[in-house]
Backbone as numpy.savetxt, mean C-alpha at the origin, in Angstrom:
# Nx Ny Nz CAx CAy CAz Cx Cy Cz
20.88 15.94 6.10 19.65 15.21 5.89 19.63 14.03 6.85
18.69 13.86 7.44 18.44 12.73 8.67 18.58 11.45 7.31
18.96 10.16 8.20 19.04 9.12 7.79 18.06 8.05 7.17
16.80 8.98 7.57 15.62 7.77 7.01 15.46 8.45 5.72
15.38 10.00 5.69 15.22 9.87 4.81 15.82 9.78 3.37
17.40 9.63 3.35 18.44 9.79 2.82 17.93 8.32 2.12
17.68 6.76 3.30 17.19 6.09 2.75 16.15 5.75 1.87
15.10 6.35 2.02 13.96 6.22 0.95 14.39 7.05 -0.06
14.93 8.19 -0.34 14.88 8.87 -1.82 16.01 7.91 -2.34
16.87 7.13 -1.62 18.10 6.77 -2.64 17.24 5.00 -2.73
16.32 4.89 -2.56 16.10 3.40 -2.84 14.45 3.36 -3.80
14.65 2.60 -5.03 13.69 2.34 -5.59 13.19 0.94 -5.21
11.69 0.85 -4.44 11.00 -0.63 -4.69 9.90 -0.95 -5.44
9.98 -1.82 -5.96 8.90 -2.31 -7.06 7.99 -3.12 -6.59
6.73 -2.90 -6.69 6.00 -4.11 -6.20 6.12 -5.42 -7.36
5.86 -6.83 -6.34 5.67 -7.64 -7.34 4.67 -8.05 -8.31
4.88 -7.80 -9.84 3.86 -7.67 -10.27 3.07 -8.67 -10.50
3.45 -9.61 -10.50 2.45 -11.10 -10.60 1.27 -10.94 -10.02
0.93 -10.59 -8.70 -0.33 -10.48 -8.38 -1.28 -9.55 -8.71
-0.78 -8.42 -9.16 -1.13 -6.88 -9.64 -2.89 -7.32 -10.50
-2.71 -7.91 -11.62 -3.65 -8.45 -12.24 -4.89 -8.93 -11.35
-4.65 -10.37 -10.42 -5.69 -11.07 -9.84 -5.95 -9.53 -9.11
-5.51 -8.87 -8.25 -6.01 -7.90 -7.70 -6.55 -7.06 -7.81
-6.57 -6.51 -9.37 -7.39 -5.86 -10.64 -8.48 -6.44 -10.47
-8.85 -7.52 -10.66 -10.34 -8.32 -10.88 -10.85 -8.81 -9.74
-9.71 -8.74 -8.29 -11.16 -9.65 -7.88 -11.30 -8.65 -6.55
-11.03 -7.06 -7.31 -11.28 -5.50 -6.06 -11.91 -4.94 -7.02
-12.54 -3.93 -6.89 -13.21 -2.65 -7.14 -11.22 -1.43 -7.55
-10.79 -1.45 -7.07 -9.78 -1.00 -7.11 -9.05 -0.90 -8.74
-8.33 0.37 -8.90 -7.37 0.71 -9.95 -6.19 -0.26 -9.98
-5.81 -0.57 -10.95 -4.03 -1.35 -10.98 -2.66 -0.40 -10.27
-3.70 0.81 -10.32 -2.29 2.02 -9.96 -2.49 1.33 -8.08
-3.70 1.58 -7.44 -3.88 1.35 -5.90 -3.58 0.00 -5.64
-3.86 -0.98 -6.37 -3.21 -2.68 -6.16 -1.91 -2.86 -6.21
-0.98 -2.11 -7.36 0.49 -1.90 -7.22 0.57 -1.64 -5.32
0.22 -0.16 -4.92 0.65 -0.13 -3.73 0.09 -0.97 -2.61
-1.07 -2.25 -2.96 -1.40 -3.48 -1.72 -0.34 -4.65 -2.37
0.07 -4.91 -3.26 0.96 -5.91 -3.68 2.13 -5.68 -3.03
2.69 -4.15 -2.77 4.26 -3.75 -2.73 4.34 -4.02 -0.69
2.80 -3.22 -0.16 2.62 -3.19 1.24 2.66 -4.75 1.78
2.24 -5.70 0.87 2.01 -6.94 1.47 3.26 -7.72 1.16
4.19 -7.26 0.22 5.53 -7.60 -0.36 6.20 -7.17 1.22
6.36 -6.26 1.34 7.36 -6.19 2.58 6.81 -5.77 3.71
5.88 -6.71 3.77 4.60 -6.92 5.65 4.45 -5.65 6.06
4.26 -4.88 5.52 3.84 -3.21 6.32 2.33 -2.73 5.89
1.91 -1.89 6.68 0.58 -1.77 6.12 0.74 -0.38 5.80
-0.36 0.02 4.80 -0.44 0.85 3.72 -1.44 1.55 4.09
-1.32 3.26 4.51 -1.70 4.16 5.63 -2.60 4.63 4.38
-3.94 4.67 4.34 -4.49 5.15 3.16 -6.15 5.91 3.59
-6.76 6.13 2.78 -7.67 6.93 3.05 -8.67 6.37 1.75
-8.43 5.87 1.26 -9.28 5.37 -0.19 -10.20 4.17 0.69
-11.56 4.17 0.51 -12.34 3.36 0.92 -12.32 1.72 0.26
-12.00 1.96 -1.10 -11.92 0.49 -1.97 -10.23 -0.12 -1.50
-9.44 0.28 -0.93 -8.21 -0.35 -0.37 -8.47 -0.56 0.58
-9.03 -0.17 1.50 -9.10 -0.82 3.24 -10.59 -1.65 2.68
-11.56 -1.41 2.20 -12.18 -2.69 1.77 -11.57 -3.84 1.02
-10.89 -3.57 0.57 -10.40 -4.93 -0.91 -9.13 -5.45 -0.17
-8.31 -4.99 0.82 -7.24 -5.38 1.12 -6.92 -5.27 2.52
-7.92 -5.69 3.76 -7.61 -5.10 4.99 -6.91 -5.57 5.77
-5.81 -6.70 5.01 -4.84 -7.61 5.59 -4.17 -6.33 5.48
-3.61 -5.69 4.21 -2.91 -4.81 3.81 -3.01 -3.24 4.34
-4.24 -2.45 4.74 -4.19 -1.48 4.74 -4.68 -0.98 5.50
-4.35 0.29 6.61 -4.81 0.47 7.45 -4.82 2.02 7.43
-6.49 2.57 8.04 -7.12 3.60 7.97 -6.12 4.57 8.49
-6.28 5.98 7.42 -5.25 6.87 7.64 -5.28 7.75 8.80
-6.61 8.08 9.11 -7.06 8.71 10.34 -6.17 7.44 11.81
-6.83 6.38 11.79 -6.08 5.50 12.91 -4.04 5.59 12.30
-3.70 5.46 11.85 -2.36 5.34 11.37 -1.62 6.95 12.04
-2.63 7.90 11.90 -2.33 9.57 12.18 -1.94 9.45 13.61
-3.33 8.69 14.03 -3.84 8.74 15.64 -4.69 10.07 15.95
-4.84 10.67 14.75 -6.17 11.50 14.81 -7.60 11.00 14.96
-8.50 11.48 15.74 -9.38 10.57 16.24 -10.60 10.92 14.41
């Protein structure tokens, strides 16, 4: 098994949940999709997604899955 991915199945991360809530109320967004902009903005990476209410509610955080592909 290659090494990256040996790393991700053997590591659990949690987003932090403190913000989980404000991000509930002040997006259009589920608590399940704010978990993953809390966790993306927790460790500065952006969050390759396709959901229209996450790249609206969070576009510090998330970046379009088509551009992320490099599919036009």
């Amino acid at each position: 098994m290659c090494p990256a991915m040996q790393t991700t199945e053997d590591r659990k991360i949690l987003p932090p949940p403190e913000p989980v809530p404000d991000y509930v109320v002040s997006s259009e967004c589920s608590a399940y999709d704010c978990e993953f902009a809390s966790l993306a903005k927790h460790l500065k990476v952006k969050l390759a997604t396709g959901t229209w209410k996450i790249l609206q509610s969070f576009p510090e955080a998330a970046l379009e899955l088509d551009t992320f592909s490099g599919f036009p």
